[in-house]
N, C-alpha and C positions, 0 to 999 in steps of 0.2 A: 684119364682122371683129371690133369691138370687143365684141359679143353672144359671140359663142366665146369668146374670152381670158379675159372677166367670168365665161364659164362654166368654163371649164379653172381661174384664180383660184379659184374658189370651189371647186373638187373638193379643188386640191394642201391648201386649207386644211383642208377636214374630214378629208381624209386624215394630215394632220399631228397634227389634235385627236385623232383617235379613236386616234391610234399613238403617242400621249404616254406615256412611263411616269412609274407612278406608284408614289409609297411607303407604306407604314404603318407608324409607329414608336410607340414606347411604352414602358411600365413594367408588371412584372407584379409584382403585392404581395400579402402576408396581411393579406384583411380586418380583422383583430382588433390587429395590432401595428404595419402599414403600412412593417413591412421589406421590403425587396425580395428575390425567391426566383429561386436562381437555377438553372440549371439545368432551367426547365418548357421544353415542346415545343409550340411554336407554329406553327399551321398552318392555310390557307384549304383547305375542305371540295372537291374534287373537282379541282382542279389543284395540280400540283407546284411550289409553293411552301413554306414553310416555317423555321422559325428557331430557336434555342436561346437563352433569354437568357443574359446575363451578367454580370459586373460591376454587382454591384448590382438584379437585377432587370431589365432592361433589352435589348430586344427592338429586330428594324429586319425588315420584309421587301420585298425591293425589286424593280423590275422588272415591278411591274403593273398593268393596265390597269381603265377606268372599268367600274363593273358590280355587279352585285350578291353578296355570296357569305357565307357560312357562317365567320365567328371562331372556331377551336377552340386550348382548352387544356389540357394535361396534364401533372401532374408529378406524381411519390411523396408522401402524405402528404394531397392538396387534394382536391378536391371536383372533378371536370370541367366544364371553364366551354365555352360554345357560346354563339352572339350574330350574329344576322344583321345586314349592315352595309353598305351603298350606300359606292362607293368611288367620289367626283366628281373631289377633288383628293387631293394628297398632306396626310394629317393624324396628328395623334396621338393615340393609343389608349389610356389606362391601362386595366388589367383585375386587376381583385378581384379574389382567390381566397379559397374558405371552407376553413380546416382539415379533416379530415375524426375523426369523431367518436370514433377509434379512434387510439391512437400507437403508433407502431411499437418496442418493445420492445426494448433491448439484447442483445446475445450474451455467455452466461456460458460457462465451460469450465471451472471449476474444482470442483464440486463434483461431476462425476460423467469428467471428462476427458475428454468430447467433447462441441459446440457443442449449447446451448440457450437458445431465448427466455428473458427472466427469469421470463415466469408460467410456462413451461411447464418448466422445471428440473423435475424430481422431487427433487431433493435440493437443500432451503432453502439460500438464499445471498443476502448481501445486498451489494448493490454501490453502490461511492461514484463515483459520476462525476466528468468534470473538468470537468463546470459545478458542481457541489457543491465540488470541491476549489478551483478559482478564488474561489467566492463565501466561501469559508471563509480564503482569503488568510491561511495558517498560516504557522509562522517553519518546521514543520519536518513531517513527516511523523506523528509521533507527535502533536502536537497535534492534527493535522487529523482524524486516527480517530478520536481519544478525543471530539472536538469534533462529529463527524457522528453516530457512535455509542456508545448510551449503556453497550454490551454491555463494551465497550473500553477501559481505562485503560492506564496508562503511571506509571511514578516513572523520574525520571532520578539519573545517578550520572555518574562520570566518565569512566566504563569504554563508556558506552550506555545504552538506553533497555530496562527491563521494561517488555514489551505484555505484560497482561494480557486475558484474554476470558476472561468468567463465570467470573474466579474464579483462575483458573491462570493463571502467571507466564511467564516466560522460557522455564523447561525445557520446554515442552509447548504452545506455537504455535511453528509450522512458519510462516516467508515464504519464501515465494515470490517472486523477478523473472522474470518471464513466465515462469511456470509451471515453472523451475530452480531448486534449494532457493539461498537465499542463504545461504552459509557465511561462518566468517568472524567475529569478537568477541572482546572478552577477558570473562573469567568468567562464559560464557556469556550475555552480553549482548548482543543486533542491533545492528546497528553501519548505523544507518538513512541516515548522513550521505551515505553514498555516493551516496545518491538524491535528485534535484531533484525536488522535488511537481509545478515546471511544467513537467516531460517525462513528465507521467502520464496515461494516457489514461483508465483507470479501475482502482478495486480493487475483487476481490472477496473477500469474508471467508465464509467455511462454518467455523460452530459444532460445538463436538463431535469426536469420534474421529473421523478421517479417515485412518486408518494402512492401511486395503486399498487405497487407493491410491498413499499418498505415504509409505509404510513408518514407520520412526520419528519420535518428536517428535509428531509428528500428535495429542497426546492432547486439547487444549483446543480446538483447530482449525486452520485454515491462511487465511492473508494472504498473496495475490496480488495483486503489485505491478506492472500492465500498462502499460507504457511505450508512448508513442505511434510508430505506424511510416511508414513511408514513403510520401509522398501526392505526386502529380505528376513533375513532369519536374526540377524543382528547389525546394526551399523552403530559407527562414535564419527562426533567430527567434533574439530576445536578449529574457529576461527578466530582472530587476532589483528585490530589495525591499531597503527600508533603513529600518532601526528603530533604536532608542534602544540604549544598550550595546556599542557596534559590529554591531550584529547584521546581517548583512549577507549575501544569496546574489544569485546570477549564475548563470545557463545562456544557453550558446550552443548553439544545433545547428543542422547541416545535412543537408540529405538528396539525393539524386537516383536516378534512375532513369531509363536507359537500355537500349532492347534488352532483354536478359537480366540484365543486372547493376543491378545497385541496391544503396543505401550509404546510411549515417547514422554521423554524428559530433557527438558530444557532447560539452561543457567545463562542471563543474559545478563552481565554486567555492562555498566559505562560511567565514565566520570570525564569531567575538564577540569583544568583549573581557572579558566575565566581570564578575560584579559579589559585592558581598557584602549580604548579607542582618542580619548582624547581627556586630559586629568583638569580640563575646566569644562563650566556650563555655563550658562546666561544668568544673569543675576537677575530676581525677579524684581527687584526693591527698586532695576533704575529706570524704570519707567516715571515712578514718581520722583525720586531725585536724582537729577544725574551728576550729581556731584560724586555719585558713588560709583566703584567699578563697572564696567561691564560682564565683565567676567570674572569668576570666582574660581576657587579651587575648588573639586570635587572628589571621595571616596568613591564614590559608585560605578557600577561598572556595568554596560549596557548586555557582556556574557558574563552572568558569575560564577563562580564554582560551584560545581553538582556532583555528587554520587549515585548512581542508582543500580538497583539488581530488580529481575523479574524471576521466578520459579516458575515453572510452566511440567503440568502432569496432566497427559491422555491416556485413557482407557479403553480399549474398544473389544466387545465381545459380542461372537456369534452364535445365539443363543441356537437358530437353527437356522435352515436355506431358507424361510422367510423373513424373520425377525433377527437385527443388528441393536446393539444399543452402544451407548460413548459416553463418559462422564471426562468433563476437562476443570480441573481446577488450576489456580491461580493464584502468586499470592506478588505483590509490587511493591518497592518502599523505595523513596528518593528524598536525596536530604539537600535545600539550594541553601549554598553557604551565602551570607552577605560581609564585603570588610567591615570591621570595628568599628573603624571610624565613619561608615558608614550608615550602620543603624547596626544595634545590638540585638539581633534577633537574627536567626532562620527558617527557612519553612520545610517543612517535613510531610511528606503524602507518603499515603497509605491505598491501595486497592486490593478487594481482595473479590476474587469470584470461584462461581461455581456454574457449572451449567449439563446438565441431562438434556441428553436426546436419546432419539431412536429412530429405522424406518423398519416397515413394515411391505414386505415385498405382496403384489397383488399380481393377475395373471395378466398378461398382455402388456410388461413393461410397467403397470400401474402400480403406484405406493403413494402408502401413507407415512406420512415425517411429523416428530413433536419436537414440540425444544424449552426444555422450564431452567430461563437462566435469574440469577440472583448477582448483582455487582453492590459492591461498597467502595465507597470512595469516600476519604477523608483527608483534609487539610489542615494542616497545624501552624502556630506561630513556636517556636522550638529557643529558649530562654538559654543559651550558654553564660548567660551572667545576670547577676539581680537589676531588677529592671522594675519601673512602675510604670504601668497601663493606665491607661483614662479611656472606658466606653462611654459613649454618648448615643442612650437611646432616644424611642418617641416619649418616653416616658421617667427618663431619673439620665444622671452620670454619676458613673461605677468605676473608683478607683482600685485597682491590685494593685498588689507587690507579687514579682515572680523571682525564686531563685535559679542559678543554674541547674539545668535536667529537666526544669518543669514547662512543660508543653498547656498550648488552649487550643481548644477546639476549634475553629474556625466555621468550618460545617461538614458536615457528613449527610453524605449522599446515598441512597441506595435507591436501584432500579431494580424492578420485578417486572420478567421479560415472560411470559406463558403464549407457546406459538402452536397450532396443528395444520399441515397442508398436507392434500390431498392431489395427486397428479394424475388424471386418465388420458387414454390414448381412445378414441371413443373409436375411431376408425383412422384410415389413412390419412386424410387431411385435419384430421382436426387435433389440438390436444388441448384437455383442457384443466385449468390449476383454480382448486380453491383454497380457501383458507379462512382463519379465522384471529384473531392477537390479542390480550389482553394485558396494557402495559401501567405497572404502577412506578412514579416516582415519587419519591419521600426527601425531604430536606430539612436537616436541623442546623441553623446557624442563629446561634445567642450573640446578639445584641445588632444581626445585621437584618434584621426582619421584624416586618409591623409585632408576629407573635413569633415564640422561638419556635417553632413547628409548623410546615406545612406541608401539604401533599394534592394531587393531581393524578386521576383517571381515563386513561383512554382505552375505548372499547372498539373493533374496527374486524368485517369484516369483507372478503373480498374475493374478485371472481374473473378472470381471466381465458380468453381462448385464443389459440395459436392456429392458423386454418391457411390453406392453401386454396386460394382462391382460382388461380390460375397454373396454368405448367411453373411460370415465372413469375406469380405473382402469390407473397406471402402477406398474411395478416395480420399481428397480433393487435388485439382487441380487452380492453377489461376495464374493470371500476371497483374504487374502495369504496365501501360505505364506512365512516368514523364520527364517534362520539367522544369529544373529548367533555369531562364534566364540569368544567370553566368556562368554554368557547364554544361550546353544540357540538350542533349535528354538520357534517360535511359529508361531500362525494366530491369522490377526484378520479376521476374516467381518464382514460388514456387510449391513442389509437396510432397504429404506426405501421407502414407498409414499405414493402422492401421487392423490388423488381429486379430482376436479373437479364442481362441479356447481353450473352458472350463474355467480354471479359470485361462489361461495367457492369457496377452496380450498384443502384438509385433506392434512397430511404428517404420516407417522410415521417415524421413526429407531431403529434401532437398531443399535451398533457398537462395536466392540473400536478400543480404545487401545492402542498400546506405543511403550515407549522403552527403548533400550538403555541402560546407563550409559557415561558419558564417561571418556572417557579418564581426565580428573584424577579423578573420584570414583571411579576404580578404583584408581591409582599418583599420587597425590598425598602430599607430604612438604613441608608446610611452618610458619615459627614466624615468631608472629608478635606485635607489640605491640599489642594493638587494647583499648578499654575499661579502660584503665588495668592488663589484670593480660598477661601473658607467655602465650602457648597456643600448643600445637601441632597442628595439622590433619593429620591422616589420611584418604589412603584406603582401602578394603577393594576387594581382590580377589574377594570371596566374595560381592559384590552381586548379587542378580536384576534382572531387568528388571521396569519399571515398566507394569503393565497399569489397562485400563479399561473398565467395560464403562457406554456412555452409551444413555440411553431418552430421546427428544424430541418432542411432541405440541405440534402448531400449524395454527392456523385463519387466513386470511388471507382478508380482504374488499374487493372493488376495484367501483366503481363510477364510470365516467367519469374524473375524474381524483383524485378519492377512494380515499384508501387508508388499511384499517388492517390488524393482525393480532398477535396473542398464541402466545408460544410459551412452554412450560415443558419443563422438562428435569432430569435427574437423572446426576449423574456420579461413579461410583463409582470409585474410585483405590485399586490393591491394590499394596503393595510401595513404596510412596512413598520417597525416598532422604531424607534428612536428618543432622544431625547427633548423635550422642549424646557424653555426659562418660562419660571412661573412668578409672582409675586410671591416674596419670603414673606410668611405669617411672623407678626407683632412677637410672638411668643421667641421664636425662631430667630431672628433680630437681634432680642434682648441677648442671645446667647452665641451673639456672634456668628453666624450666617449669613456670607454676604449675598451669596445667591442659592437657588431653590432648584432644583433640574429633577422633570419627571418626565416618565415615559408618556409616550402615545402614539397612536398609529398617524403616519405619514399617506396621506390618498394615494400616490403613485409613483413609483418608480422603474425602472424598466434597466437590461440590458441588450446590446446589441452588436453584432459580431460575427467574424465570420474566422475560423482556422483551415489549414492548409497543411499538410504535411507527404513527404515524399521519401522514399529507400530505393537504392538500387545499388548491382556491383558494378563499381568501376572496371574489375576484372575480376576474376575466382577469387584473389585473396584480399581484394581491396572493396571496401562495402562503406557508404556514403547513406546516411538521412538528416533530414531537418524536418524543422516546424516552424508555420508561423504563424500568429492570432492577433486578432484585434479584435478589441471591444469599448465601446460606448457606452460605457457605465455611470447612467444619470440620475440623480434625487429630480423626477419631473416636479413634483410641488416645490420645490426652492428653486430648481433651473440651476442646479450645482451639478460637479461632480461626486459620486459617491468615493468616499475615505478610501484613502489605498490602494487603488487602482492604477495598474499601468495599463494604457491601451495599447502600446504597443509592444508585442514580447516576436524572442525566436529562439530556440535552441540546433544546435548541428552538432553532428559527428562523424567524423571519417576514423574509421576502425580496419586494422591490417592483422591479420590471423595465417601463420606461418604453422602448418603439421606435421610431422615427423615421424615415425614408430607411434610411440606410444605420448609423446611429447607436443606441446601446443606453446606458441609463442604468442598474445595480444598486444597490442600498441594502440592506443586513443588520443586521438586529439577532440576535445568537444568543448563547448562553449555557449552559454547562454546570456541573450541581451535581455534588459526590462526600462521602458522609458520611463519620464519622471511618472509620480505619483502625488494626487494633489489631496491635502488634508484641512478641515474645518476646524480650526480649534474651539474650545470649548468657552476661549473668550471672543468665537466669532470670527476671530481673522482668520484669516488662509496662506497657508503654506504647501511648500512641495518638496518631496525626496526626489534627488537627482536621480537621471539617470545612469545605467553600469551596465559593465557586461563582463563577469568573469570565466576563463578560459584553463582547462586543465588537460594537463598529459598524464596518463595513467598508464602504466602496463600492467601485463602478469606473465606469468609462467608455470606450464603444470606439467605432472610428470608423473609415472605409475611408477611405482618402487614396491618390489616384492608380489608378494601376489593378490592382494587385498588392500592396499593401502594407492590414494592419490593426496599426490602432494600440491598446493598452486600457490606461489608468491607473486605481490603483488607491492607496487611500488611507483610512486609518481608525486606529483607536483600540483597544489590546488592555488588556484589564482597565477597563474601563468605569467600574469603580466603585469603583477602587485594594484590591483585595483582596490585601492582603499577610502570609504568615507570618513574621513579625521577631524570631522564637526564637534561643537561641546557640546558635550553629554546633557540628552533632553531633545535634539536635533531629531525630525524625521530620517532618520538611518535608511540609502536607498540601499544597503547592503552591511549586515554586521559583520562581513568576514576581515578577519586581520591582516590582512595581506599572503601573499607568498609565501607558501608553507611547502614542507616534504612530509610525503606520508610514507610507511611500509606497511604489510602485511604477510600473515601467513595463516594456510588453510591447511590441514591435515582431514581427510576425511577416510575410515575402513569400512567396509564392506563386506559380508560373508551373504 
């Protein structure tokens, strides 16, 4: 009896051992950095089991039994890992992963308007990512271009920011916010404020005549400002930087998505307090006697104080697997303080927008996209104390009295943007985009126009194909047809080929610019005190539009993570706008005018240049690029230089990125130079802003805490090595920054 029992005993136990389950847990990391990757596909070879890590790396497969069997791993980007492994009890597993020797290249869309790897673009574009824009920890938008690349400057004023690219100003780069013209400035200056750099996903920039797709403006190139979109079921983030000056920005945003519907909302504050540069300027008076000062004491201040907020709400819904639609609205206010004793007033702006789209999925990758956007833009003069005005039209002068609170209209703006484009793939080489734009502007500005009201129509449409001519050889080919109802009829043809062959690879360009002229340089009427003498501005009705025709030749060489490549280029400008000195009419005279300045087109101008830029790792953790450009930026019918211009620029960066667990250390040293720049003044002489080169250390630090939450601070030092212009106020400024400043920051962002 006791012989059975001992026997039955001994069965229920091995029965119990062999029916134990068991577990396997672990960590899945990159060999090289020892971050954990998440998102690989973990699985034992011939039974269903299986696992997704997450949070950090980190892997569990449970439920199974002693034995022998096959460890496989899979994720985008690694190398496929396999490991055979006796399972006795339950243990822990980490498993290496090797990079794999190839990186998967971003998606561009701006330079040819539909989606391309960046080697595989046919039409050059250079893109600033928001690991680039992060490690560059800028105060604003305009630093961080001019600071990444070297093609790119910027001079600031009160009004906004002139971006510059090779050469050409304000009038002639096109921005783009996701791929939507941004409207919107006063005296034609980008009004950049509106945009947080840490709600960017990435920019791209395309050089050169870009008007067969993006119609006017388009002559120097176009800056796409890609805002980041909606990821998960819910995310928040709050980013925070605070520098010396008051300088101060804040983003909140949130996002979700459920179902069909999906949302983001954004809160973009920023304020400074302005500082000064130097508390005299030149006295205008001692030209004619110099028995008086040279320099005087000055209020003003070349940064003033500003407040500003943006509201930003997207909408997105999937009506079905064919048809998407998205409404984004917008609403912006910014208030530039002026000192007291500098002039009694402030300016206050106002944008507000609204924009509908939709696409429309067709078969074989094919859609149709709309987009009916509406912007407002208004400027104010903003009265904190009673104050009397004197306008001075073509036609009477108009005395107010204003009390505090009470605001004047300066002008208000609105654009009416109506777009539909059509993309087929007609077969394997070919793809092709049509389209069609209908763009109204409208301007009311009392007492600074021949009449208070004007407006302008452009009608444009347009036609494109994308064709593989060879194994290696790519085409793209297209033309706008556009009627603007001021300046006619144009066509601006574009054709650009791009060869491959191993690891170069060679692009050609060639493309018609135009711009229409703007409202004010057509029906502008204004007088004004500027340079110590009384003038009055004109504009002509009888303006042409502003054409170009640009030639681009560039060689690009990549070899692992090695990159360099040389582009030169040639931009010819026909019908330039500017101003000329007229004789002041008798009338004009009586009433004090000492001189008369009206627009008119200039026969020719051109630029000419060549850029350079190169990245590679020093080692795994240490990663090195620069840039560098020049350009030849000539008024041919005077034999000047054109206003503003440095020819010679360069930016560098050596970047050290230290990984851990779940943890990231960066450290930046970067620095950009800009040689002088030579300016015409408006009484004819010529002057020049020195040249500068300012140098900044930045770090950060980030880190996963909890299970949905990253945290990253950030912390550094802008102008390194206190390079300051401390000329009197009025001086070409080769640089408005104050010197040697400390920054911090902090990023909070969740995730579900």
């Amino acid at each position: 009896m006791h012989k059975i029992f001992c026997v039955l005993l001994m069965q229920v136990l091995c029965i119990a051992a062999f029916s134990q389950k068991l577990s396997l847990k672990g960590k899945v990391y990159d060999n090289n950095s020892k971050e954990g990757i998440e998102y690989a596909y973990i699985y034992l070879d011939g039974i269903q089991s299986s696992s997704v890590s997450q949070n950090g790396g980190y892997y569990s497969l449970e439920n199974l039994q002693k034995g022998k069997y096959k460890l496989c791993v899979s994720v985008l980007g690694y190398q496929a890992f396999s490991k055979d492994i006796e399972l006795i009890t339950s243990q822990k597993f980490d498993i290496g992963l090797d990079p794999k020797s190839f990186s998967i290249e971003p998606i561009v869309i701006t330079g040819t308007g539909t989606q391309h790897r960046i080697d595989k673009v046919p039409v050059q574009t250079e893109i600033i990512s928001k690991k680039d824009i992060a490690e560059q920890s800028g105060r604003n938008i305009e630093e961080i271009l001019s600071g990444i690349s070297s093609s790119i400057d910027y001079t600031s004023s009160s009004m906004g920011s002139n971006i510059k690219i090779n050469g050409l100003g304000k009038d002639y780069v096109l921005i783009l916010l996701n791929g939507k013209r941004l409207t919107g400035g006063v005296g034609g200056y980008a009004d950049l404020s509106r945009i947080n750099s840490d709600d960017i996903e990435q920019i791209e920039v395309v050089k050169g005549a870009s008007s067969t797709l993006y119609g006017s403006d388009a002559i120097a190139g176009v800056i796409n400002i890609i805002t980041k979109k909606v990821k998960g079921k819910f995310s928040a983030t709050s980013s925070s930087r605070l520098g010396a000056y008051g300088d101060f920005k804040q983003l909140n945003s949130f996002t979700f998505s459920k179902d069909k519907l999906s949302g983001k909302t954004t809160f973009n504050y920023k304020q400074k307090a302005g500082y000064q540069l130097n508390s005299m300027k030149y006295n205008n008076k001692w030209e004619s006697n110099h028995d008086l000062p040279y320099l005087v004491r000055t209020h003003y201040k070349p940064t003033n104080k500003s407040k500003a907020y943006t509201i930003r709400q997207f909408l997105g819904y999937e009506v079905n697997q064919k048809l998407s639609i998205d409404l984004n609205l917008s609403w912006y206010e910014k208030t530039l303080y002026f000192p007291f004793k500098a002039q009694m007033h402030n300016y206050y702006y106002n944008d507000r927008s609204v924009s509908l789209g939709g696409r429309y999925q067709l078969k074989n990758k094919n859609y149709l996209s709309f987009n009916f956007d509406v912007d407002n833009y208004l400027y104010y003069t903003e009265y904190p104390y009673k104050y009397n005005e004197t306008y001075i039209t073509s036609k009477d002068v108009i005395k107010k009295t204003y009390y505090p609170g009470d605001r004047f209209k300066n002008s208000d703006v609105v654009h009416v943007i109506s777009q539909l484009k059509g993309v087929f793939n007609l077969n394997d080489k070919h793809k092709l985009s049509l389209g069609s734009e209908i763009k109204g502007e409208y301007l009311e500005a009392k007492y600074r126009l021949n009449n208070p009201e004007a407006s302008a129509y452009t009608y444009s449409l347009y036609a494109q194909d994308e064709f593989k001519l060879a194994n290696k050889l790519d085409i793209v080919a297209g033309i706008r047809s556009l009627y603007h109802d001021k300046s006619g009829f144009s066509l601006t043809p574009k054709l650009t080929m791009m060869y491959k062959e191993d690891q170069f690879t060679h692009r050609f360009t060639y493309s018609n610019g135009y711009k229409s002229p703007t409202l004010k340089e057509l029906y502008y009427y204004y007088e004004s005190n500027r340079m110590g003498m009384y003038r009055l501005y004109l504009g002509n009705e009888d303006l042409k539009a502003q054409k170009s025709h640009y030639f681009a030749l560039s060689s690009e060489f990549k070899a692992n993570k090695f990159r360099t490549g040389l582009s030169l280029y040639l931009n010819r400008i026909y019908d330039k706008i500017d101003y000329k000195i007229i004789p002041t009419s008798y009338d004009h005279a009586r009433r004090g005018i000492e001189e008369t300045k009206k627009r008119y087109n200039i026969d020719k101008a051109r630029t000419l240049g060549a850029d350079w830029h190169m990245s590679f790792p020093i080692y795994t953790k240490l990663f090195l690029s620069g840039n560098y450009s020049y350009v030849s930026a000539r008024n041919i019918t005077q034999d000047i230089r054109l206003n503003g211009v440095s020819e010679h620029s360069a930016t560098w960066k050596l970047s050290w990125t230290e990984r851990w667990n779940s943890q990231k250390l960066n450290i930046n040293l970067s620095g950009v130079y800009k040689s002088d720049r030579f300016y015409l003044e408006e009484d004819l002489e010529r002057s020049y802003a020195d040249p500068y080169q300012l140098w900044k250390l930045s770090s950060s630090y980030s880190f996963k805490k909890w299970k949905h939450y990253k945290i990253r601070l950030t912390a550094g030092i802008d102008n390194l090595f206190d390079d300051v212009d401390d000329r009197p106020y009025g001086s070409h400024y080769s640089t408005l920054n104050p010197g040697r400043t400390l920054f911090i920051g902090l990023n909070v962002d969740f995730a579900n």
